[in-house]
N, C-alpha and C positions, 0 to 999 in steps of 0.2 A: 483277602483271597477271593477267587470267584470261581465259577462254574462255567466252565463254555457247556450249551445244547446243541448237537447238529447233526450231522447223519453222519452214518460208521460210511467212511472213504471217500467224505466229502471232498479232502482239500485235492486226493487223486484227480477226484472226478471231475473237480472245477480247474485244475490243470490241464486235463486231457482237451478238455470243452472251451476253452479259452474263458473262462468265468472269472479267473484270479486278476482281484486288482492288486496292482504292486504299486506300492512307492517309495520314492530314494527320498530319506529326509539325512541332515547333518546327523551325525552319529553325536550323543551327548557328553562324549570321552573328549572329543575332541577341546581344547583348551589352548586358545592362540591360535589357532587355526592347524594345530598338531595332534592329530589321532594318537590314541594311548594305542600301542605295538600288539599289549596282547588282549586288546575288548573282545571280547566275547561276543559282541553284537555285528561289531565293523571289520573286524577281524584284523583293524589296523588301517584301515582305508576311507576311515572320516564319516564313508557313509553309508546310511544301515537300510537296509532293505525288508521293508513292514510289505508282509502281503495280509489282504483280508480274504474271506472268501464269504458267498452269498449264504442263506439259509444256516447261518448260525446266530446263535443267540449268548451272551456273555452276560451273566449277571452275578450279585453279590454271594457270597454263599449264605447267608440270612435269606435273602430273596429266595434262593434255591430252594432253600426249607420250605420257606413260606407258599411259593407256587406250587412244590410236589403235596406238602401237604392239604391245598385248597381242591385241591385235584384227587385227592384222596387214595395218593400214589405213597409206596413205602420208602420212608428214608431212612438211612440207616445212617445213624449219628457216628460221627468221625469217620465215615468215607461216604464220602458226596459223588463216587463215579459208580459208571452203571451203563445199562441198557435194555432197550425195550421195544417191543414190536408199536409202529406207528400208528395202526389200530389201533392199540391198548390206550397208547394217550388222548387219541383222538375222541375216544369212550368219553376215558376221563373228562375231558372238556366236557359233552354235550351234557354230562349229567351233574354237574359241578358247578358251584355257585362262587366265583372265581372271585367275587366282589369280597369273601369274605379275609381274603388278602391285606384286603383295605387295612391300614395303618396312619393311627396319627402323627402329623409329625408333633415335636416336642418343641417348643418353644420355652425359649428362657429370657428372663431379663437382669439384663447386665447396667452397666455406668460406662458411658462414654469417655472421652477427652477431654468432656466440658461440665461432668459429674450429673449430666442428663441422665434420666433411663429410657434405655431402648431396648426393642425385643429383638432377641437372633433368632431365625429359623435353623433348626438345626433338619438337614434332609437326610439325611444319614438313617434317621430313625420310622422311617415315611414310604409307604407307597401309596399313590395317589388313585383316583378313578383312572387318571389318563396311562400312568403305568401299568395298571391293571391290564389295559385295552391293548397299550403294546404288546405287551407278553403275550396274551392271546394271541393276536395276530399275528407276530413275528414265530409261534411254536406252531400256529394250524397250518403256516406257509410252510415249515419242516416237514411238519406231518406229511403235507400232501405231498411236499416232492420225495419223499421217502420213501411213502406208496407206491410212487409211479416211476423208482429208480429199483423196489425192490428190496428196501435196506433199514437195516435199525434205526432206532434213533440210539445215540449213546452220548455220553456226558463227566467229566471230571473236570 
């Protein structure tokens, strides 16, 4: 599961403002070149229409924990939606030592094909400096166009 972060009436507002990128990829129903009738996704038509919009953020719901809680924000265990004035979190950043996020990954060693040992990186269990740095980034970019549209930041 994940958490999207972004601003309340984002994807309105990146509609109105021509911001939404759309793309038509093959719907994954499709089999032989025949769309399943009632997908959900394609509606029957092969092909599925993903839009993204700017100033959101999508991350794991572990991750979710981990950032609200380095930030020294409340999480309330088994519901991860919510929302917040763009100050508030902006605070939280400036006074928040966000490094301590940091997680190692776990590394295990396995036997090959060839009864070698080798190590798997497992990233599942890891966030790095440079995630770290994303996150940041990609939520102060929220923050500020929040600010300057007016509008919460909210998240589920």
């Amino acid at each position: 599961m994940s958490v999207s972060i972004t601003i309340r009436n984002n994807s309105k507002f990146c509609d109105k403002h021509g911001l939404t990128h759309v793309d038509q990829e093959q719907c994954l129903c499709t089999q032989g070149g025949e769309a399943e009738p009632s997908c959900a996704y394609c509606r029957g038509s092969g092909v599925e229409t993903v839009r993204s919009y700017p100033f959101e953020l999508n991350v794991s719901n572990v991750n979710f924990v981990a950032l609200w809680r380095a930030l020294g924000l409340v999480v309330v265990e088994n519901d991860l939606c919510g929302s917040l004035d763009a100050r508030t979190i902006m605070a939280a950043m400036e006074r928040s030592d966000m490094s301590t996020m940091q997680r190692p990954y776990i590394y295990q060693t396995g036997i090959n094909e060839n009864g070698e040992k080798v190590h798997a990186e497992h990233r599942d269990y890891g966030i790095d400096a440079d995630r770290v740095q994303s996150y940041r980034t990609r939520l102060a970019a929220i923050c500020q166009e929040a600010e300057r549209r007016e509008e919460e930041i909210v998240w589920c």
